[in-house]
Each structure stands twice: as C-alpha cells, then as structure tokens.
DRENGULUM-88103 format. One record per residue (C-alpha): residue number from 0; x, y, z. Coordinates in nm, 4 decimals, always signed. Example, Ala and Ser with C-alpha at 12.3 -4.5 7.8 and 13.67 -1.06 7.14 Angstrom:
<ropas>
0  +1.2300  -0.4500  +0.7800
1  +1.3670  -0.1060  +0.7140
</ropas>
This chain:
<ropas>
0  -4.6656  -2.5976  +9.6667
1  -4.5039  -2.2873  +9.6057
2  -4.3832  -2.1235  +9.3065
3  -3.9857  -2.2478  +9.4267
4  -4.0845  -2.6116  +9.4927
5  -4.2566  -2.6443  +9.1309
6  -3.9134  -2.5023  +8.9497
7  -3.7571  -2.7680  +9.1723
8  -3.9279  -3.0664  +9.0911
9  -4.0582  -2.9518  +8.6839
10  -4.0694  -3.2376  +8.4672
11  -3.7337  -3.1127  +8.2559
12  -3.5529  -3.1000  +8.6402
13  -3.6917  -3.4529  +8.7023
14  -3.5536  -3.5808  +8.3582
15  -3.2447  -3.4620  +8.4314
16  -3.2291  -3.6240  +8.7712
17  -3.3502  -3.9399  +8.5832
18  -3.0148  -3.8777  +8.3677
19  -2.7843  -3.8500  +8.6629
20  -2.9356  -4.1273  +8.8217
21  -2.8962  -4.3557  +8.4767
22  -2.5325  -4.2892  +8.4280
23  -2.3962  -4.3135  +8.7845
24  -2.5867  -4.6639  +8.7548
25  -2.4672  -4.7661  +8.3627
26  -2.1313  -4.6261  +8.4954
27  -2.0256  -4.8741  +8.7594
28  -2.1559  -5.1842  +8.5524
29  -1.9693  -5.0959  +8.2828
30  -1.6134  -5.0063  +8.4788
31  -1.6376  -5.3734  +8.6072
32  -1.6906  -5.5198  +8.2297
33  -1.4589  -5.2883  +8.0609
34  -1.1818  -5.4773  +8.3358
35  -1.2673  -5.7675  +8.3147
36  -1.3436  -5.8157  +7.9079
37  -1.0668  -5.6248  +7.8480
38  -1.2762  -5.4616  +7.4913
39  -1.2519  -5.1568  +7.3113
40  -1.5851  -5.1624  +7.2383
41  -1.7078  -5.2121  +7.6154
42  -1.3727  -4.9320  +7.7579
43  -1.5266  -4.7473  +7.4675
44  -1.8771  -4.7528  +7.6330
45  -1.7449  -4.6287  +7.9798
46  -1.6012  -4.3500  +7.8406
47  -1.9101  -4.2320  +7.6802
48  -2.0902  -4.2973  +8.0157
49  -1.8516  -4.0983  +8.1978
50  -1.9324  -3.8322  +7.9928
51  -2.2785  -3.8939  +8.0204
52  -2.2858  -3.8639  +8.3623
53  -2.0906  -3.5131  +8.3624
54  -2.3431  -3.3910  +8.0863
55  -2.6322  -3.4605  +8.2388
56  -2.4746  -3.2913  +8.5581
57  -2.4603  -2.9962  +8.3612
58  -2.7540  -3.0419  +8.1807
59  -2.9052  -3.0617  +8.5265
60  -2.7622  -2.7169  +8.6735
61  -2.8656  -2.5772  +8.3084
62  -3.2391  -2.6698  +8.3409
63  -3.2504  -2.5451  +8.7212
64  -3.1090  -2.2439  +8.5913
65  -3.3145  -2.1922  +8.2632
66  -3.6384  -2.2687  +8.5349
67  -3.4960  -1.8743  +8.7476
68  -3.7893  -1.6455  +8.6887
69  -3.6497  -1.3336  +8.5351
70  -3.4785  -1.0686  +8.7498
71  -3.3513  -0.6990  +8.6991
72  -3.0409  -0.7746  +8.4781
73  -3.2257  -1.0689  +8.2844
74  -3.5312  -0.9834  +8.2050
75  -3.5965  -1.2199  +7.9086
76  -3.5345  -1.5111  +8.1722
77  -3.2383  -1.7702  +8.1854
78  -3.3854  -2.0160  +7.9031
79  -3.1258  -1.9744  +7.7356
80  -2.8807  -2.1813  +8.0076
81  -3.0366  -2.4984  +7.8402
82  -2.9006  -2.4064  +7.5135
83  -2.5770  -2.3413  +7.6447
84  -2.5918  -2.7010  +7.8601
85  -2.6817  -2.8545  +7.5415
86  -2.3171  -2.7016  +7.3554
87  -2.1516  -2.8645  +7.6482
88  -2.2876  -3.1927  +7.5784
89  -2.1686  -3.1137  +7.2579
90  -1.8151  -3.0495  +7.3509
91  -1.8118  -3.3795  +7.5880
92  -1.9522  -3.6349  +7.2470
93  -1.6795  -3.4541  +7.0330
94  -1.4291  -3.5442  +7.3030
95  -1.4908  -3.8734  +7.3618
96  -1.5607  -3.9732  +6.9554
97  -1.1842  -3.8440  +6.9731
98  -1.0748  -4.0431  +7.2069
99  -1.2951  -4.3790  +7.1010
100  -1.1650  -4.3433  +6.7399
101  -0.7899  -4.2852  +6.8387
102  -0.8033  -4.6200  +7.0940
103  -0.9834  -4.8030  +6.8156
104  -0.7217  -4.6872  +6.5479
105  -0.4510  -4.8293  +6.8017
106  -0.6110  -5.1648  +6.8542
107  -0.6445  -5.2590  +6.4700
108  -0.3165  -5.3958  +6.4751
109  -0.3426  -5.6452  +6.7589
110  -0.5013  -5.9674  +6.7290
111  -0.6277  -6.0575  +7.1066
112  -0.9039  -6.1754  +7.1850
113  -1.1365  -6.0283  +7.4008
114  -1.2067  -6.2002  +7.7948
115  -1.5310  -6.3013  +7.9611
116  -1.7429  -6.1660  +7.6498
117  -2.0514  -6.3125  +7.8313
118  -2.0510  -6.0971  +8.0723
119  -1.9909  -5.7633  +7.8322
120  -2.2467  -5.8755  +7.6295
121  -2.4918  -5.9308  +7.9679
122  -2.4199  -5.5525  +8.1007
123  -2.4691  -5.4200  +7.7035
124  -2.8182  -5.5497  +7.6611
125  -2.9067  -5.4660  +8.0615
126  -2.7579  -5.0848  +7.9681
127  -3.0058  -5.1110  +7.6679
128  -3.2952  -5.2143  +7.8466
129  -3.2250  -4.9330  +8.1165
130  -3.1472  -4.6778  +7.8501
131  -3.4717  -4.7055  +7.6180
132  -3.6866  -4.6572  +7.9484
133  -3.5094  -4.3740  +8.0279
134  -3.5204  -4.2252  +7.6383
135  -3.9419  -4.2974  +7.6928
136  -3.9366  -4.0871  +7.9661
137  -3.7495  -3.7790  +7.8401
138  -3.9352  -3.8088  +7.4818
139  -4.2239  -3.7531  +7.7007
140  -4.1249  -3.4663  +7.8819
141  -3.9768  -3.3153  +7.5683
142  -4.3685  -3.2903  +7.4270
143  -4.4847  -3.1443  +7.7432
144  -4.1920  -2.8478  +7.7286
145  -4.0010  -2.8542  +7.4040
146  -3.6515  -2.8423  +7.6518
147  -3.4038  -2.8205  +7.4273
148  -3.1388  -2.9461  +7.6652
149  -3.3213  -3.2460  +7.7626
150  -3.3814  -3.2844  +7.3616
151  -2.9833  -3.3084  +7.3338
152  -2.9577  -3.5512  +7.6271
153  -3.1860  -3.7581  +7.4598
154  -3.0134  -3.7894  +7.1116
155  -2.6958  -3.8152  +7.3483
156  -2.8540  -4.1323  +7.5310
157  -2.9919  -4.2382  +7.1348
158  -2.5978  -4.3252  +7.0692
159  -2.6163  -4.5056  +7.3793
160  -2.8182  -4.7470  +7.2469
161  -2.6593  -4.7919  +6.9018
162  -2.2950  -4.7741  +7.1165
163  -2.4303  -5.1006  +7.3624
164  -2.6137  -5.2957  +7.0520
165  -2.2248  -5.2251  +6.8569
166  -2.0383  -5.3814  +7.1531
167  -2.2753  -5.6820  +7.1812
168  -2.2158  -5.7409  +6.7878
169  -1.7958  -5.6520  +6.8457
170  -1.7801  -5.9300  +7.1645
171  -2.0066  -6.2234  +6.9820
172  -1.7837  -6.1698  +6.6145
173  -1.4989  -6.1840  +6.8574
174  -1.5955  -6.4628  +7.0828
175  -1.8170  -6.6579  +6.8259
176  -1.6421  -6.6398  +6.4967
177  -1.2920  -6.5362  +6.5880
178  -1.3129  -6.2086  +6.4131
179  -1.0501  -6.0072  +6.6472
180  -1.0655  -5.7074  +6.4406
181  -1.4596  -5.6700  +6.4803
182  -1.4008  -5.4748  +6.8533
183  -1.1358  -5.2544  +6.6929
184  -1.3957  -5.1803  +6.3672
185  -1.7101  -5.1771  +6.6230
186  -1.4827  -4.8779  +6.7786
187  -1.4183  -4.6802  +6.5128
188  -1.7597  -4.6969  +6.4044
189  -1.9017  -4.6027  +6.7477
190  -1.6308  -4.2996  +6.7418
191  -1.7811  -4.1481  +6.4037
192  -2.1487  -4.2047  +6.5204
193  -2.0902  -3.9915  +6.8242
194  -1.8925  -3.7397  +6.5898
195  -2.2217  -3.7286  +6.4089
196  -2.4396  -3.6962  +6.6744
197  -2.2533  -3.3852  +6.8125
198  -2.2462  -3.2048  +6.4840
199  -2.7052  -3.2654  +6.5050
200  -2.7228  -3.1806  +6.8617
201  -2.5515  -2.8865  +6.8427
202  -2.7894  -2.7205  +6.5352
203  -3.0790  -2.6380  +6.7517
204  -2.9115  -2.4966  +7.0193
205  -2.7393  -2.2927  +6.8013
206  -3.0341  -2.1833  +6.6682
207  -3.1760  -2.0801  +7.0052
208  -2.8728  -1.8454  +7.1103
209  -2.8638  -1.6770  +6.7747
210  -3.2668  -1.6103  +6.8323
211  -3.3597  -1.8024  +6.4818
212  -3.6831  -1.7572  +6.4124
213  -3.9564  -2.0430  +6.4677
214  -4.0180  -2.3021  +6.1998
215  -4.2610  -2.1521  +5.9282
216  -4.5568  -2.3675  +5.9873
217  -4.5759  -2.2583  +6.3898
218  -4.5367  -1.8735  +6.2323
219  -4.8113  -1.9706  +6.0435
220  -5.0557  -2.1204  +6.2923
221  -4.9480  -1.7939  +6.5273
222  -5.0815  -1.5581  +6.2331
223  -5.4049  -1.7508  +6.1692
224  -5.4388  -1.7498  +6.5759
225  -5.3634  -1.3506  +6.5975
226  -5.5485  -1.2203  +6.3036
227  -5.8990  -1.2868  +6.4853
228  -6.0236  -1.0015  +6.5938
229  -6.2968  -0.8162  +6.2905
230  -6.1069  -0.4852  +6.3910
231  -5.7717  -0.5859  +6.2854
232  -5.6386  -0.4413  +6.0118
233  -5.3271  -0.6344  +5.9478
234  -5.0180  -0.7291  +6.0781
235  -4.6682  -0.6598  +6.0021
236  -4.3028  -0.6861  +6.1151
237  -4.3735  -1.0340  +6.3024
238  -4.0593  -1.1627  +6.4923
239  -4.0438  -1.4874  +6.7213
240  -3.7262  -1.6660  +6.9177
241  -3.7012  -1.9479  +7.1362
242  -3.5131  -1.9451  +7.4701
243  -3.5179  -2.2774  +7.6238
244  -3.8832  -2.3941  +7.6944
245  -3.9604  -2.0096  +7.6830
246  -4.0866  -1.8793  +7.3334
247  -4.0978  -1.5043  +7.2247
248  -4.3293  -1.3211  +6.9665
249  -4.3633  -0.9747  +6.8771
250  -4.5154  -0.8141  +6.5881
251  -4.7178  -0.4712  +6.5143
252  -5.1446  -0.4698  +6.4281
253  -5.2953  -0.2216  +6.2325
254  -5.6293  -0.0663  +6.3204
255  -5.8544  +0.2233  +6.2004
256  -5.6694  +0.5310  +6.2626
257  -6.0122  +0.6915  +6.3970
258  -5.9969  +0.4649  +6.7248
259  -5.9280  +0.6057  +7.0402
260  -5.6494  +0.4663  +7.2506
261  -5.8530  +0.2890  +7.5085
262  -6.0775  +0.1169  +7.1881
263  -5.7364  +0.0259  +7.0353
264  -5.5560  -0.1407  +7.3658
265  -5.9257  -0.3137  +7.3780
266  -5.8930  -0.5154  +7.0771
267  -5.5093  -0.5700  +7.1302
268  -5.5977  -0.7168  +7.4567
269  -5.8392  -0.9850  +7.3106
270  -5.6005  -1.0439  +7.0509
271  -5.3033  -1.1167  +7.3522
272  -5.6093  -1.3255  +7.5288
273  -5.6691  -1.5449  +7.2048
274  -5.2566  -1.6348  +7.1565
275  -5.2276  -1.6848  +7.5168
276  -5.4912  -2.0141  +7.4988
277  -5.3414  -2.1094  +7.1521
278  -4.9532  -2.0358  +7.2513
279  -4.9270  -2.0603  +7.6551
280  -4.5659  -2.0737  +7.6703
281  -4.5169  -1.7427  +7.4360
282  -4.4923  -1.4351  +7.5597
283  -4.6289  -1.1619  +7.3095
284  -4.5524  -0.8181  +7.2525
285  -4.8156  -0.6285  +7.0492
286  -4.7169  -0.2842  +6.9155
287  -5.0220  -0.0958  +6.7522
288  -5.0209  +0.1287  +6.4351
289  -5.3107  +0.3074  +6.2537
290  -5.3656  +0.1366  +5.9632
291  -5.1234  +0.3215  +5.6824
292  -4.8250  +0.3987  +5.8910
293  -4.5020  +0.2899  +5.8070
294  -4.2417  +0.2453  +6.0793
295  -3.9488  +0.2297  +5.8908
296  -3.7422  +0.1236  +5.5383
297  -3.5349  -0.1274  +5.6937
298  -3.5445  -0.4007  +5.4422
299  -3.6004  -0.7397  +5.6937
300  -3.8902  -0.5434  +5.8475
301  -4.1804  -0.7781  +5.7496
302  -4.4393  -0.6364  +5.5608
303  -4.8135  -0.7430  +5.5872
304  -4.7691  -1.0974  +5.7311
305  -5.1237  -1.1561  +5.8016
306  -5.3427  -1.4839  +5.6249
307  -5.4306  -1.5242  +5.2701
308  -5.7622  -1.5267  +5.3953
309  -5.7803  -1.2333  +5.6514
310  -5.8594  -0.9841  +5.3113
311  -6.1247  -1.1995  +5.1810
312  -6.2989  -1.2343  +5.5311
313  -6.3147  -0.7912  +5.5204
</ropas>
C-alpha cells in the first residue's frame, strides 16, 4: 500500500467516515419522527443531527487534510486543520443550543400534547444504541492517535446520547403522565447541555493553535526518557506543542565542552534514537551547548529542566 492509500484509509479518516455514515443514517429516522410526533424534544434532535452530519463533513476534510505530509510553505505539517475542524464543530453546537433553547422557550406556553410518542421514543433508544457503538469506536481510535478532532466529535456525539435519553424521558412524561411542559423543559435543558459542551470542546483545540505546552506529567516522562545518555550534562530551555496527532519537542543538552563535534552529534543522536522508541509521534529538535554556556536572559527560557535524579546518578 503506498504512502497515499494509508493517509486515505488512517484510522482518524475511517472514524470520520464512520461519523458521516452515522448521521446521514440518525438523520432520516429522526426527520420522519420529528413529523410525525410533532416534539420539541425529537425536532430538537434533528437539528443537532443535521449539524452533526455537516461537522463530521468537516471534521472529515480536516483529518484528510491534517494526514498532507509537509510541503515547502508548511513545513510543520497540516495537524493543525484538526484543531481548526474541531472550532467548527464548535461554532455548529453553539448554533444549534441557540436555536433548541429559543424553540423550547416558545413552546412553554402551549399545552399540546405530543403525537405517536411510541414511535419517537422507538427511533431515540435505536439512535442510542447506534450512537454508543459508534462513540466505542472513535474512543478507540482516539488512544491509538490522540486526534483532537475526532476527540471533539466524540464529546459532540456524547450529547447525542444524553439529547436521545432527554427526548425518551420528554415523550413518556408527556404521553404517560400528561406532563405537556416536560418536552418544552427536556428542550431547554438539551439547549444548555450543548452550550456546555461547546464551551469543553473548544479548550483543547484552543490549546493546540496557540502551541500550549504538553501536560506536565508527559514533560516529565520526556525528560526522564532524554536525560539517558552518561555524557549528558543537562538540559535546558525544553519546549513541546501539539499539532493534531503530530507532537513537537525541542530543547538544548549540555555536554563537556572538550568534545569534538562528531563525539557531540554522537551522543545527541542516541539521545534522538531513545525519544523516538519512547515518543514515536514527536518530532525532536536537539540543539547542543558546552556545558556552561548561556544562550540568552530571556526570562521564559527554561533553565536546567533535567530529573531530580540525573545529578545524583553523576
């Protein structure tokens, strides 16, 4: 298979089919309840599935993209098209809590009763069903490559299931004890879950375009993985990002300033060789120093970053 056909059919792309293929499915069931129940809570479900399916179209075009090898005028790669798919999604759940609260809001006052709640209720717990198989899969493939637009879909598709279990409640308070209201309420509460969902999804990929720098635990398990080499001196002005599954770390080692250059690049390459077993996906830039030197008084240049324990092993 060549190196085309395996961006083409990556886990993350195949997720994001899996997406497409979920709401385009989900999104003809629930047109035909949402007519003939004649429920917030169920019209309120289509509209999130409609925008379900155009995320996930996005997200899909943002994964293939984020998979481009880099080129000439990107040479960091394109991960960073998943972030930007996932702000989209973003923009889509903000847009349809909107429009799920303001419906909701409109309904309080009547006092009809829903039709057919059977068959809401039937396509609800089938759109659950469907849904938690498909949040299985992408859980899966977010473990195997940390996609932060597939992570989005998923807490996108997490509402789903809340949003189908709230208009099963809505239609049997409705049909069971009368409660009219219930579908109106079930709405408005639906419409401030999504809100909240939006306002999480959107930290991480905020994080990624603004390079933030990896969680302090995975800095630390880097460090212990880089400062292996007996010829190290130390480390020092270690920086890391993440751009879609694509992670970036950088940082300058010291060593004895009476190495020659070929000695030096000799221990920096087993040092590269070590981080690329531990950290696969990262791609490292070493800068050597003699031990001593100081690059420079800017103040968020990192000092010595390496282990408690590096000092007591010299």
């Amino acid at each position: 298979m060549t190196e085309e056909q395996r961006r083409a059919f990556s886990p993350v792309v195949r997720a994001a089919l899996a997406s497409v293929a979920m709401a385009v499915s989900l999104l003809v069931i629930k047109a035909y309840a949402a007519w003939a129940t004649d429920s917030v809570a169920m019209l309120a479900s289509l509209a999130d599935t409609a925008l379900d399916l155009l995320a996930s179209l996005v997200t899909l075009y943002g994964v293939r993209l984020a998979a481009t090898p880099a080129d000439h005028d990107h040479r960091f790669g394109h991960g960073k098209a998943e972030a930007l798919a996932a702000l989209f999604q973003v923009m889509l759940i903000t847009a349809s809590a909107a429009g799920i609260g303001w419906r909701a809001v409109v309904a309080l006052g009547g006092s009809a009763a829903t039709q057919k709640g059977e068959l809401g209720i039937g396509v609800s717990v089938a759109a659950i069903l469907a849904t938690l198989v498909l949040l299985a899969y992408q859980r899966r493939v977010i473990r195997q490559t940390g996609s932060v637009a597939i992570r989005a879909d998923n807490v996108h598709y997490q509402s789903d299931v809340l949003l189908n279990g709230s208009v099963i409640a809505a239609l049997l308070l409705d049909q069971q004890f009368g409660l009219h209201g219930a579908d109106a309420l079930f709405g408005i509460a639906i419409a401030l879950w999504l809100a909240f969902g939006a306002f999480r999804a959107s930290s991480e990929a905020i994080d990624q375009l603004m390079d933030k720098e990896w969680p302090e635990e995975e800095r630390k398990r880097f460090l212990d993985a880089a400062a292996c080499h007996p010829e190290l001196r130390g480390i020092h002005d270690f920086r890391t990002r993440r751009s879609g599954a694509h992670d970036f770390a950088q940082f300058h080692m010291y060593v004895a300033p009476e190495m020659t250059v070929a000695e030096a690049h000799k221990v920096m390459e087993t040092v590269e060789n070590e981080l690329r077993i531990a950290f696969p996906k990262a791609e490292v830039l070493i800068h050597l120093d003699p031990d001593g030197h100081i690059d420079t008084d800017n103040p968020l240049i990192e000092a010595d970053v390496t282990p408690h324990w590096f000092g007591k092993r010299l």
